[in-house]
N, C-alpha and C positions, 0 to 999 in steps of 0.2 A: 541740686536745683536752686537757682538764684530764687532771690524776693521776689521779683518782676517774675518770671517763669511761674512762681507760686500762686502769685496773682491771677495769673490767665489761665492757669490749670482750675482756680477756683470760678472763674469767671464761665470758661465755657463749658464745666460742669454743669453750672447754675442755667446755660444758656439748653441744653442739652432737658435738664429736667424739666423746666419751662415749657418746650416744644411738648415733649412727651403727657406730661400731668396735666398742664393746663390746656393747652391749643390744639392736643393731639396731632399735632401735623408730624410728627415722627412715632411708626411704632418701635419698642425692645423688639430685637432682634436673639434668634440662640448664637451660642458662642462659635465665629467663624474659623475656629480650628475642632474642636470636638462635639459642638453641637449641643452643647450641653442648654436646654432650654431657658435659664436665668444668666444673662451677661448685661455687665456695665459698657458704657460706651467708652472707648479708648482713644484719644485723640494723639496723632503724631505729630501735630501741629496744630499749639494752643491760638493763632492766632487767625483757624479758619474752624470754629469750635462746633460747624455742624457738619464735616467730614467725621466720621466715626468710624472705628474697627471695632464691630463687637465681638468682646471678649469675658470668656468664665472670669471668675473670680483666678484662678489657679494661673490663667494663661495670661492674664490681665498682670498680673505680679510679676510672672517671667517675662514679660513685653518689656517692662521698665527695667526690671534687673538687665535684660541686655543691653535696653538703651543707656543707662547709665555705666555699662560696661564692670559691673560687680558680677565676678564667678559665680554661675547659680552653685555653689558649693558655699557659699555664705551660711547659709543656715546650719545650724547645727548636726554633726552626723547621722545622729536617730532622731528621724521624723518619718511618722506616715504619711504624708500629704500626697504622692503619690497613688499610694495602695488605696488613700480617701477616695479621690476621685475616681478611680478606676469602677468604684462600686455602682450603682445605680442609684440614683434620688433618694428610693425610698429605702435603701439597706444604710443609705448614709445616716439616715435618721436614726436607724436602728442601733447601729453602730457605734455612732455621738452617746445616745442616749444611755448604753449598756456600760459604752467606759465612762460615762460621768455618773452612772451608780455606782460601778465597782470602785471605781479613783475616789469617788468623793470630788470632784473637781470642780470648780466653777466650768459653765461654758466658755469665757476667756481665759484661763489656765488649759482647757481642751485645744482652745484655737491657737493659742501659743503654742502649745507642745505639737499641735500637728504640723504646727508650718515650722517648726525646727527653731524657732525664737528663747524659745527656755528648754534645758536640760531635762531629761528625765531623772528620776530616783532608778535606782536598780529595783526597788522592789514594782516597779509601775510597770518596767516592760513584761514582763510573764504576764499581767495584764492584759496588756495589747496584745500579747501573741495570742491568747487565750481567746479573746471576740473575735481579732479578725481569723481565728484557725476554725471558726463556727462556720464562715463564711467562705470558708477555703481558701482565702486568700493569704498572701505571705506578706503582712505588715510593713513591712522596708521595698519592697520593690515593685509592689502591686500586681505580680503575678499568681494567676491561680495554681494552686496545689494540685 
């Protein structure tokens, strides 16, 4: 992303929040692939910044990773951020909160390691397998057990 492109990605961010907080003339929207009830506004073109695609957090990253044309295989091999979102709202909570007592982790060491940004220790995944095997689910690929 150039300077200028940075610029009007900040710009109609700002313009976005504006409507929203202050003037209410735009409500949040859930996220228009999965539905997931918290989505940011997605602009495909900074230069008409109250067209928006809302999008999760999750699908909102993949949007750009396509547009920018980086293999979503960028991220590190062992990540759950799939198996995250697959879970519901409130088992996410559960779930964050169970491996940042087990881990010891900050919340940004958690956000990291889930979206595949920093390596794990060998001793951290029997961890993860462990919470999310509570919930049945299989950590790597977000299917249930």
């Amino acid at each position: 992303m150039t300077e200028t492109e940075k610029l009007k990605a900040l710009k109609a961010g700002a313009a976005i929040t504006k409507l929203i907080y202050r003037k209410n003339g735009m409500k949040r929207q859930p996220c228009s692939v999965c539905n997931f009830p918290f989505a940011d506004a997605h602009h495909e073109d900074y230069d008409k910044p109250l067209e928006v695609i809302w999008l999760c957090r999750k699908h909102h990253k993949d949007r750009h990773r396509e547009l920018s044309g980086k293999p979503k295989t960028a991220r590190s091999p062992i990540c759950f951020e799939d198996a995250y979102y697959n879970l519901s709202y409130w088992d996410r909570f559960e779930i964050r909160d169970s491996i940042i007592k087990e881990t010891k982790w900050s919340i940004q060491t958690f956000n990291n390691k889930r979206s595949g940004k920093t390596y794990f220790k060998k001793s951290e995944i029997p961890v993860i397998k462990e919470v999310f095997n509570r919930y049945n689910i299989n950590p790597w690929n977000g299917e249930r057990i």
